[in-house]
RODO-2510 file (C-alpha; in nm, 4 decimals, decimal comma):
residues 333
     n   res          X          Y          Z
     1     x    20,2321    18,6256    16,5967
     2     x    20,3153    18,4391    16,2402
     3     x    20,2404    18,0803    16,1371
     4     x    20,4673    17,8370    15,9696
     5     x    20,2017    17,6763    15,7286
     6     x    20,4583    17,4138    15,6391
     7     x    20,5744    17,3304    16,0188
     8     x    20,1614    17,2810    16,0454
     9     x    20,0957    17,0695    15,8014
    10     x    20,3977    16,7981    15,8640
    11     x    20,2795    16,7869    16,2024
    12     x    19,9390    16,6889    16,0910
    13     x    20,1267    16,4292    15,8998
    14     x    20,3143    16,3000    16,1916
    15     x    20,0214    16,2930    16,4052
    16     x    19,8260    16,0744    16,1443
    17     x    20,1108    15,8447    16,0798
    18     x    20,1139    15,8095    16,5198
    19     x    19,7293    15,7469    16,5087
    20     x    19,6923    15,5111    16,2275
    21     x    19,9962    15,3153    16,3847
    22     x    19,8515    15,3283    16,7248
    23     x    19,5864    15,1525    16,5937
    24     x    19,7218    14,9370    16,4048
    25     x    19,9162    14,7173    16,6933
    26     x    19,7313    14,8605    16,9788
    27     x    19,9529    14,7079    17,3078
    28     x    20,2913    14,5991    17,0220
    29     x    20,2933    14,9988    16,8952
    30     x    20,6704    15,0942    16,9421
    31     x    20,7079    15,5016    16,9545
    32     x    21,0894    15,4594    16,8594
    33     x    21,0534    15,2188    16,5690
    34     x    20,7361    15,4682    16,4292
    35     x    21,0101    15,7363    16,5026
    36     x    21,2631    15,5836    16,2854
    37     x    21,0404    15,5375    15,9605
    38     x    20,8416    15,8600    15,9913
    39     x    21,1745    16,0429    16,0222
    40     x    21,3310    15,8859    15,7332
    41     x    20,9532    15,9049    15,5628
    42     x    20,9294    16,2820    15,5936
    43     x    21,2834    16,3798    15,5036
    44     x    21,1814    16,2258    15,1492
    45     x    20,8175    16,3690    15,1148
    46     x    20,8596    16,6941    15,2319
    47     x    21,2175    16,7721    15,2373
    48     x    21,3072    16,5822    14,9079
    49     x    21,6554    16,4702    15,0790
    50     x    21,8274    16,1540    14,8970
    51     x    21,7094    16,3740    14,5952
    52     x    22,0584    16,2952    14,4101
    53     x    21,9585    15,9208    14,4215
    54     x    21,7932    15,7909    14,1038
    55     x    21,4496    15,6413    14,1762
    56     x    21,1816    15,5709    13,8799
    57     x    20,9171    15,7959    14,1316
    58     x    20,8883    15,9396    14,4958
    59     x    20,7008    15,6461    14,5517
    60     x    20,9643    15,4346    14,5045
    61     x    21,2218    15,5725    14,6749
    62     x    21,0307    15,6198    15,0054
    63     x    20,9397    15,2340    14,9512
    64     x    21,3188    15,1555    14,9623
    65     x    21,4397    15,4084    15,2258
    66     x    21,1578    15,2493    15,4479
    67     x    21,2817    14,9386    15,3431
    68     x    21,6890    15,0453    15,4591
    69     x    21,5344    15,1913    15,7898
    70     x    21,3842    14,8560    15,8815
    71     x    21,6502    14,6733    15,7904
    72     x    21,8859    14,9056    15,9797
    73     x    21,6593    14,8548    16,3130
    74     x    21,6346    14,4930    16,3338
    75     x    22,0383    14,5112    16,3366
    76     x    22,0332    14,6325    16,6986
    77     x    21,6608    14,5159    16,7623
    78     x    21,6792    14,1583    16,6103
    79     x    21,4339    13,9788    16,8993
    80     x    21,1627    14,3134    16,7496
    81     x    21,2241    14,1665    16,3850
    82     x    20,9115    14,0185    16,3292
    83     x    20,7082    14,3444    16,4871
    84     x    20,9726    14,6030    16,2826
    85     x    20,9164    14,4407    15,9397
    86     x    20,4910    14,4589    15,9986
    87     x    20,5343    14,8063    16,0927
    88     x    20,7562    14,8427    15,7684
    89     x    20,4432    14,7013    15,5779
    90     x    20,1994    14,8996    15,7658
    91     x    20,3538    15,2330    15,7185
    92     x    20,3603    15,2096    15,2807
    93     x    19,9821    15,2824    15,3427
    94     x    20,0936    15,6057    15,4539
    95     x    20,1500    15,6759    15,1141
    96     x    19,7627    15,6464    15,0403
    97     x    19,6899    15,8496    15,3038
    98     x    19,9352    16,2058    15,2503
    99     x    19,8574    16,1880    14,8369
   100     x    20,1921    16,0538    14,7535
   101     x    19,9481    15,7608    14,5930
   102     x    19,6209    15,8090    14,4401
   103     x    19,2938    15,6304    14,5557
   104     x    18,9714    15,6542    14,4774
   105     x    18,7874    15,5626    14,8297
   106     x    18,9229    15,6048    15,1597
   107     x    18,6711    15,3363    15,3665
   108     x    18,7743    15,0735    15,0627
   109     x    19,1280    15,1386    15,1314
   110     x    19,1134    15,1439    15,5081
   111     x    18,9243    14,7780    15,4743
   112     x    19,2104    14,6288    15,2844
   113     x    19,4370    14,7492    15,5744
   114     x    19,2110    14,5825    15,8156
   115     x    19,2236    14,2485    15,6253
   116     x    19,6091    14,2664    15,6217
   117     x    19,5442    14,3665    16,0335
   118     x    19,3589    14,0262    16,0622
   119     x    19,5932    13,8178    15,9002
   120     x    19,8699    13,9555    15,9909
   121     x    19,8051    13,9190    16,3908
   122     x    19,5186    13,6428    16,3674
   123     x    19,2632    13,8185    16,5522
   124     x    18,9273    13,9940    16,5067
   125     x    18,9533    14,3938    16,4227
   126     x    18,6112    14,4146    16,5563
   127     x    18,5635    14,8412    16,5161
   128     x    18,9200    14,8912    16,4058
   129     x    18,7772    14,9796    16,0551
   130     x    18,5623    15,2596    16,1182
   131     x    18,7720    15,4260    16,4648
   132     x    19,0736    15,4165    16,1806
   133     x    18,8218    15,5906    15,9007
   134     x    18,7335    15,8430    16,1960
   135     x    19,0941    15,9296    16,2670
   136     x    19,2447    15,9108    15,8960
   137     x    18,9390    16,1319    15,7828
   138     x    18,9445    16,3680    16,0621
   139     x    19,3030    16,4896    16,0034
   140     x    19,2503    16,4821    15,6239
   141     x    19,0039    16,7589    15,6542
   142     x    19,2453    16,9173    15,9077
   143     x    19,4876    16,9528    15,6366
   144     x    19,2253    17,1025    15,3817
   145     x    19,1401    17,3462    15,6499
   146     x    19,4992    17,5020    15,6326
   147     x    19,5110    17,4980    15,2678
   148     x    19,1699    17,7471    15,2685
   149     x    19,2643    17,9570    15,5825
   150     x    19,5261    18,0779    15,4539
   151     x    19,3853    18,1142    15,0530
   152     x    19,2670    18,4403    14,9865
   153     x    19,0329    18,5743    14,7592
   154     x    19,1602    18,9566    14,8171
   155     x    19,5225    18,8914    14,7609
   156     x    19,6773    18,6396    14,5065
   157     x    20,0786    18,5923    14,4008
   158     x    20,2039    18,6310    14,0145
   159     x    20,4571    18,4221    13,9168
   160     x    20,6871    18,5783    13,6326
   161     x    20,9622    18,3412    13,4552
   162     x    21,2879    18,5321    13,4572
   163     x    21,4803    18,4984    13,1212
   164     x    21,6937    18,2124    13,0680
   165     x    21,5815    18,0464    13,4254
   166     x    21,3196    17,7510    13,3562
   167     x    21,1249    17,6972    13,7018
   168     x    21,2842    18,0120    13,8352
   169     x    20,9695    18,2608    13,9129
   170     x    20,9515    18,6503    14,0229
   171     x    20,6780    18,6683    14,2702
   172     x    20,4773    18,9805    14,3199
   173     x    20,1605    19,0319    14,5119
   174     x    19,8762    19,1520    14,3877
   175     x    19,5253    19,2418    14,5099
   176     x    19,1603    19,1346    14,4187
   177     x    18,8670    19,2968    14,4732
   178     x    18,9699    19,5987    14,7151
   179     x    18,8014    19,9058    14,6536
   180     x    19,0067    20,2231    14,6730
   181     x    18,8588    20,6102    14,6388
   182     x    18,8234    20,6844    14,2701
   183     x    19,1123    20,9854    14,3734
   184     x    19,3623    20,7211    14,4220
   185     x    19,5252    20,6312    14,0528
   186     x    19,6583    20,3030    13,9982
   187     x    20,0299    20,4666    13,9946
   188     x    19,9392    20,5713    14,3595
   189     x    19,7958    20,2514    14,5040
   190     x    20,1421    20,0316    14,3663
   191     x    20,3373    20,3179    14,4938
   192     x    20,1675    20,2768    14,8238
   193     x    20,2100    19,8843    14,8554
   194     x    20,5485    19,9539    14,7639
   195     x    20,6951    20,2252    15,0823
   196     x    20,7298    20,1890    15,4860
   197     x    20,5611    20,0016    15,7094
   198     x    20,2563    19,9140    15,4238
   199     x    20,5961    19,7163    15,2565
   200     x    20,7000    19,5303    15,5575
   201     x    20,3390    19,4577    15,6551
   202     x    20,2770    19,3304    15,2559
   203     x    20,5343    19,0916    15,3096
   204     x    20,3499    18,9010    15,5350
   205     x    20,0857    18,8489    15,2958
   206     x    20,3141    18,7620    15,0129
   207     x    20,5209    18,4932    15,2818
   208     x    20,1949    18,3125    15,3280
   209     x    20,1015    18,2975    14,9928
   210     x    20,4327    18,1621    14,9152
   211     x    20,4338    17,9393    15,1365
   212     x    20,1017    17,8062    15,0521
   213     x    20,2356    17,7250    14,7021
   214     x    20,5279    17,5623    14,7980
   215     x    20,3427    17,3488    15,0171
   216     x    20,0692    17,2806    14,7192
   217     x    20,4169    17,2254    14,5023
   218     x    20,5464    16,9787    14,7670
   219     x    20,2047    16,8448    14,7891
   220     x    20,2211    16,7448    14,3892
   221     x    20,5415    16,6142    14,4803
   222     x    20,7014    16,9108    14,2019
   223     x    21,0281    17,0188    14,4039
   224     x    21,1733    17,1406    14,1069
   225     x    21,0303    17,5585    14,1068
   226     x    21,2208    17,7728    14,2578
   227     x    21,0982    18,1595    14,3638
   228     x    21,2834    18,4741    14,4115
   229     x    21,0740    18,7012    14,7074
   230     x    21,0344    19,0727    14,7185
   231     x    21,2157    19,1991    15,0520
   232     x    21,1919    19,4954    15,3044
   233     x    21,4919    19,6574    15,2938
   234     x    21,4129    19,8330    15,5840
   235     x    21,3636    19,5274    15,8019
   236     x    21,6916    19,4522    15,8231
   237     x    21,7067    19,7104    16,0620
   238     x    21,4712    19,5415    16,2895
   239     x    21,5521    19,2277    16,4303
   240     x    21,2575    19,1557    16,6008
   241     x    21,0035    19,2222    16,3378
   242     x    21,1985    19,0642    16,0546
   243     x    21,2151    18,7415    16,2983
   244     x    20,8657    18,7326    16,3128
   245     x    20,8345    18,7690    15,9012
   246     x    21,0508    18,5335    15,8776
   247     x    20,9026    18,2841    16,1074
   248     x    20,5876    18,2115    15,7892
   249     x    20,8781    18,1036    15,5332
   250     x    21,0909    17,9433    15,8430
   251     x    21,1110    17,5940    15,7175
   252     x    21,4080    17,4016    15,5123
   253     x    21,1101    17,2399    15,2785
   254     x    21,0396    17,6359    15,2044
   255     x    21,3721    17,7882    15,2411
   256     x    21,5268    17,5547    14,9899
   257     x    21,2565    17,6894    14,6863
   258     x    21,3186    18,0872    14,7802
   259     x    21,5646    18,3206    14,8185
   260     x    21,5418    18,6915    14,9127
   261     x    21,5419    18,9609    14,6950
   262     x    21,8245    19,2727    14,7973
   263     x    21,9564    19,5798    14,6455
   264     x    22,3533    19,5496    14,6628
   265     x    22,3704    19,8871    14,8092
   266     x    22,1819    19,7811    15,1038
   267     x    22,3865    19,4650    15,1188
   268     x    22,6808    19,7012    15,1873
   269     x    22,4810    19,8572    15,4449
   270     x    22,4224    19,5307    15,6875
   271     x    22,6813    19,2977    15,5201
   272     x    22,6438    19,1187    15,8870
   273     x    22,2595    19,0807    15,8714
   274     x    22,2507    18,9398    15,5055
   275     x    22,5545    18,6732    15,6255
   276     x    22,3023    18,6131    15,9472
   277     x    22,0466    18,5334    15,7270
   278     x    22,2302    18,2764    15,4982
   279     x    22,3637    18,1249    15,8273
   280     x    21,9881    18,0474    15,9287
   281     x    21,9315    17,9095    15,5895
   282     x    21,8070    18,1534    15,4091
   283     x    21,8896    18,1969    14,9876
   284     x    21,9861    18,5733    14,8904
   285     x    21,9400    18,7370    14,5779
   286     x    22,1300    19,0121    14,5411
   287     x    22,0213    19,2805    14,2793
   288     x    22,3345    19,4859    14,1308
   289     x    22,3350    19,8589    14,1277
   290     x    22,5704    20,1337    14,0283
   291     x    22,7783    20,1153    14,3959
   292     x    22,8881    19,7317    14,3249
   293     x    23,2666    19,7914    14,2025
   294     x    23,3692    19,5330    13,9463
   295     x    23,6756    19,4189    14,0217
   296     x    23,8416    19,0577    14,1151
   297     x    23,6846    18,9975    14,4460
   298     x    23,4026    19,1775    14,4098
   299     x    23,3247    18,9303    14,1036
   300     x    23,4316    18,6256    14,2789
   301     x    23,2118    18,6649    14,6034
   302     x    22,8861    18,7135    14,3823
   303     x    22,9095    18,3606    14,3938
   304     x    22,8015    18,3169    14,7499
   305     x    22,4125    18,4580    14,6291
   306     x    22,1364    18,2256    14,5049
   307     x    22,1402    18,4952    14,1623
   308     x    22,2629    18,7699    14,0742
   309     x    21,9960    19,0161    13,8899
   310     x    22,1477    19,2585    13,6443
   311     x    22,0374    19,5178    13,4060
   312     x    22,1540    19,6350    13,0879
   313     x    22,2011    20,0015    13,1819
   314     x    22,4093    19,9428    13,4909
   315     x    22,7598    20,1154    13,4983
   316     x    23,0003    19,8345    13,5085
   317     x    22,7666    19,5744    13,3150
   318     x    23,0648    19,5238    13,0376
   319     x    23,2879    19,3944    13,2836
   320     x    23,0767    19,2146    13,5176
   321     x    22,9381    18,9982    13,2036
   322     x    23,2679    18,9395    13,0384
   323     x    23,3483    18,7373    13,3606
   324     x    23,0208    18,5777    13,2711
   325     x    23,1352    18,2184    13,2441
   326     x    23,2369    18,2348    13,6117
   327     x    22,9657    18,3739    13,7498
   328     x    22,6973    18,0876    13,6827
   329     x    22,3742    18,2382    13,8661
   330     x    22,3109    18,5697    13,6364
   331     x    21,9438    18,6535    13,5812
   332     x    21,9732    18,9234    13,3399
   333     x    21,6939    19,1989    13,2578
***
């Protein structure tokens, strides 16, 4: 069985964001209200949704959605106004905690939330200090611990720049350290990776890796690189196995950086599969060979893949690039 890294680690998120707020106002805690803001939070920081809005930083425009979503509870909640807009205040500190915002000590942070705790609800916080340290730190190193399980020091991606695409990377995976018989040539071993089941199985390893760097990406808060995957072919033949596969690199905050790399002869093959796959949410890449025909339609519905990867010796390449200026996602080799 696979395992979403991404789906993982925002659940880690949302379980700190529940703890630290459970703590916070103890018997006042409202699980609808912390709903509402860790919804709207996580759309931003992960998902990079508003992302046509101009904000100075991600910092700032999580400060003002958090700011909307309060003000958009206390419409329907107005005798909870008092208890939304604390939880409002309570919940930037989030920001400290899931490295949207830098800071040097964790226990010196966590003490200035426990002086705003005191004056905010004019009691003693007694322990509150160190059970929140406990709980913050605890899931912290949860969250390293999925960054190293799933690093590897036998396999590693390289990321290649296709011409003319800033932030638009190849990815190929390549191995570290294995030893193979000295009768096995280089040619042999790539040749290897590169047929059957070994293929198939090498996508796995490639899908975490990937995924692993988008989340490091996300982490950084860069949402701007985008990656074009190597694909089975011969998975789309099998639904079951390429459901699993697909289950590591099963997440919008993933799906929107990729897209899937596909011969357009095998397109033809399992036109219905490829459409399945773009219904799910999944980017396609389609890579033109001598069997695409270049004619009207043919040229208009390359418009429905992520790119379109073309090389100088194909067939119809005259035609297909003097429609150029309509077809805006061309990555040419």
């Amino acid at each position: 069985m696979t395992i979403n890294i991404m789906n993982e680690y925002i659940e880690l998120t949302k379980r700190q964001i529940n703890e630290y707020m459970r703590l916070v106002f103890n018997e006042k805690f409202n699980q609808n209200y912390c709903d509402l803001f860790t919804e709207r939070y996580i759309s931003i920081r992960y998902f990079n949704y508003y992302e046509n809005e101009f904000h100075e930083t991600i910092r700032r425009k999580i400060l003002e959605h958090l700011k909307k979503v309060g003000e958009e509870i206390i419409i329907n909640n107005i005798d909870d106004r008092e208890l939304i807009e604390n939880m409002r205040v309570f919940f930037y500190y989030i920001l400290y905690f899931d490295n949207v915002v830098y800071y040097k000590d964790l226990r010196q942070k966590i003490h200035q939330i426990g002086k705003v705790k005191k004056r905010a609800f004019k009691q003693e916080i007694y322990d509150f200090e160190e059970n929140l340290y406990q709980k913050i730190q605890q899931i912290i190193d949860e969250k390293e611990e999925i960054i190293k399980r799933f690093s590897s020091d036998k396999f590693y991606i390289k990321l290649t720049n296709y011409p003319d695409k800033l932030k638009v990377y190849r990815v190929n995976l390549k191995y570290n350290n294995i030893k193979f018989p000295l009768e096995y040539s280089e040619f042999a071993i790539n040749k290897a990776f590169q047929m059957g089941l070994v293929n198939e199985d090498k996508l796995v390893v490639e899908y975490y890796l990937i995924a692993l760097q988008i989340l490091k990406d996300v982490l950084k808060l860069n949402f701007k690189k985008r990656y074009v995957l190597e694909f089975a072919e011969t998975l789309l033949k099998k639904p079951k196995k390429i459901k699993s596969i697909l289950n590591i690199i099963d997440n919008s905050a993933i799906q929107d950086k990729i897209s899937l790399k596909i011969r357009y002869e095998e397109f033809l093959k399992n036109q219905e599969t490829v459409f399945d796959l773009m219904r799910q949410g999944y980017k396609i890449t389609v890579i033109l060979d001598n069997s695409f025909e270049a004619n009207f339609k043919n040229i208009e519905s390359l418009q429905m893949f992520e790119f379109v990867i073309i090389n100088r010796n194909l067939k119809q390449y005259n035609e297909i690039m003097n429609n150029r200026e309509n077809i805006h996602n061309i990555i040419e080799i």
